[in-house]
C-alpha positions in Angstrom: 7.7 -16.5 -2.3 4.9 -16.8 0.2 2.7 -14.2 1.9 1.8 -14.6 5.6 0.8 -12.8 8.1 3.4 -10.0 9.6 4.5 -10.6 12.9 6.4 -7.6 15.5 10.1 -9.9 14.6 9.2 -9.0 11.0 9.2 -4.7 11.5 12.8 -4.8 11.8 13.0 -6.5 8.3 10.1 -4.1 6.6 11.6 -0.6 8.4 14.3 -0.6 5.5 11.9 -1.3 2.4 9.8 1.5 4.5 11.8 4.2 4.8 14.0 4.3 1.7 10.0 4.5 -0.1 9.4 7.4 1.7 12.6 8.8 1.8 12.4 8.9 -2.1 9.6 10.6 -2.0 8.0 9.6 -5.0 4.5 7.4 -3.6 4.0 8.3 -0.4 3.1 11.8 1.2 4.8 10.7 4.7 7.1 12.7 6.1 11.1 11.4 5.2 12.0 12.3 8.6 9.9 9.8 10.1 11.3 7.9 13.0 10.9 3.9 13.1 8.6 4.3 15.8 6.0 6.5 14.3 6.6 4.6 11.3 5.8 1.2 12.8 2.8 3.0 14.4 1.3 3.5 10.6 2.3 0.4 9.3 1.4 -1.8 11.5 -2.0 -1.6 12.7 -4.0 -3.8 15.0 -7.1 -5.6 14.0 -9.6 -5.1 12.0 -6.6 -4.0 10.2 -3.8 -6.6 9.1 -0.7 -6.1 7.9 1.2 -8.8 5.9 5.0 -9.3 4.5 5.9 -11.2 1.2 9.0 -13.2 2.2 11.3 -15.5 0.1 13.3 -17.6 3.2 14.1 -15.1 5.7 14.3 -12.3 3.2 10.8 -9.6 3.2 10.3 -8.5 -0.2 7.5 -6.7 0.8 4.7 -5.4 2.8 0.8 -4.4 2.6 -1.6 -3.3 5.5 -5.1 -3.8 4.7 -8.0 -2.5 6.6 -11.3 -0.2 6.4 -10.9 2.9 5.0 -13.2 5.1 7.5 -14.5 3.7 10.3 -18.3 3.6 11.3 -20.7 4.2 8.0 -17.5 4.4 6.0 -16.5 0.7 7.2 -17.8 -1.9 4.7 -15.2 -0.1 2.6 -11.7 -1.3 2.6 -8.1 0.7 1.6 -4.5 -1.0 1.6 -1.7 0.3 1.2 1.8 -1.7 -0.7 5.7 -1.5 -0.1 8.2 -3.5 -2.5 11.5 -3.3 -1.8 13.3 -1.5 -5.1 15.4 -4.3 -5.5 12.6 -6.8 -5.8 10.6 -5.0 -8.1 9.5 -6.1 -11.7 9.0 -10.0 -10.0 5.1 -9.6 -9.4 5.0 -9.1 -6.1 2.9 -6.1 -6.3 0.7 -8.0 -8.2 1.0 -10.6 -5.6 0.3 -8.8 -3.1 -2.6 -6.7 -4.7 -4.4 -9.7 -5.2 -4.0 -11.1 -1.9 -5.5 -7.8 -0.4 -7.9 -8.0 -2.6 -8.9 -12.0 -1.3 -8.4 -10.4 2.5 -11.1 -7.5 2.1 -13.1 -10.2 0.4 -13.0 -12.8 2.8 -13.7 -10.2 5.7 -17.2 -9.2 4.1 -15.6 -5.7 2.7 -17.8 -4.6 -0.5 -15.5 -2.9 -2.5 -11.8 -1.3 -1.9 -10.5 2.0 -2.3 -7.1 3.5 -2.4 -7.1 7.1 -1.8 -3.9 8.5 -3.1 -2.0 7.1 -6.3 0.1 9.3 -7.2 -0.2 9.4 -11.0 3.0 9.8 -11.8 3.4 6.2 -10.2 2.6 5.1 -13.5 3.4 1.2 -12.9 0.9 1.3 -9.8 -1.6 2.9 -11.8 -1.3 0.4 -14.8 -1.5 -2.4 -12.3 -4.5 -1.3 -10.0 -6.5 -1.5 -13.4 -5.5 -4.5 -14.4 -6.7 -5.3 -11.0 -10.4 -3.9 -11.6 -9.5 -0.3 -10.0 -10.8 2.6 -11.9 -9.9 6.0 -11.4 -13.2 8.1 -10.0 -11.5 11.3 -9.8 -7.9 12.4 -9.6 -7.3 15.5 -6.9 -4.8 18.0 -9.2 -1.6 18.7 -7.8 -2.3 17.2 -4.4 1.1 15.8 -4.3 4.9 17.2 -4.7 6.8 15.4 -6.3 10.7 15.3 -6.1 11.2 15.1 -9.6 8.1 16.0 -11.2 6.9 18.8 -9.1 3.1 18.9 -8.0 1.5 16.2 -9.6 -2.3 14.5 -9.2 -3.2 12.1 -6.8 -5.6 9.4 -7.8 -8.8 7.9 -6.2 -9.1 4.2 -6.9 -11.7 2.1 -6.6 -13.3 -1.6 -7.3 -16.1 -3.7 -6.4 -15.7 -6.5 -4.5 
């Protein structure tokens, strides 16, 4: 498995991973009728953002998009955001890729990284963003409904560069 650099060729490959995520509605607060257009709009940004696929041969395991958070004052901040395709999960590639974000925002002079909504029934995410340095700084109560669980918290995350 290698992590490079996502190109346009690679959205057609990441659209799947993407939209059965948010059409389980159980880590992401997009809408499930999102179109592959409006999708690919969110996903992949243009610089200062950068948006990169975990591939084994031709096959994308899975995605992040790193970038700043806010722009302006807010910039020397940085968010990402992670897709693993179900079928792929439990191999550390969320690990993988967490840490490579993590080397991204450092190498781009970012001081710290924030991720503004974990949903904390995401339990696994959780449990790996602190093993990743993240700490919770405050969890916003039933901020997100859940398809299972009803309205749950999301969690604010955040590390030091």
């Amino acid at each position: 498995m290698i992590i490079r650099a996502a190109v346009d060729e690679d959205w057609v490959k990441i659209w799947p991973i993407f939209s059965q995520i948010v059409a389980a509605g159980q880590t992401y607060a997009y809408p499930e009728d999102l179109s592959l257009i409006a999708a690919r709009q969110l996903w992949m940004e243009e610089a200062p953002a950068q948006t990169v696929v975990a591939v084994d041969g031709d096959v994308v395991l899975g995605s992040a998009k790193m970038r700043p958070n806010r722009p302006g004052r807010g910039a020397h901040v940085s968010t990402a955001s992670f897709m693993i395709d179900p079928a792929a999960q439990g191999r550390g590639l969320g690990r993988a890729l967490g840490e490579y974000a993590i080397g991204w925002a450092r190498a781009a002079g970012f001081h710290s990284m924030q991720f503004n909504a974990v949903v904390e029934s995401n339990t696994a995410a959780v449990h790996l963003w602190r093993s990743l340095g993240f700490q919770i700084l405050g969890t916003v109560p039933e901020a997100f409904d859940h398809p299972q669980n009803g309205l749950v918290g999301l969690h604010v995350m955040y590390r030091r560069l």
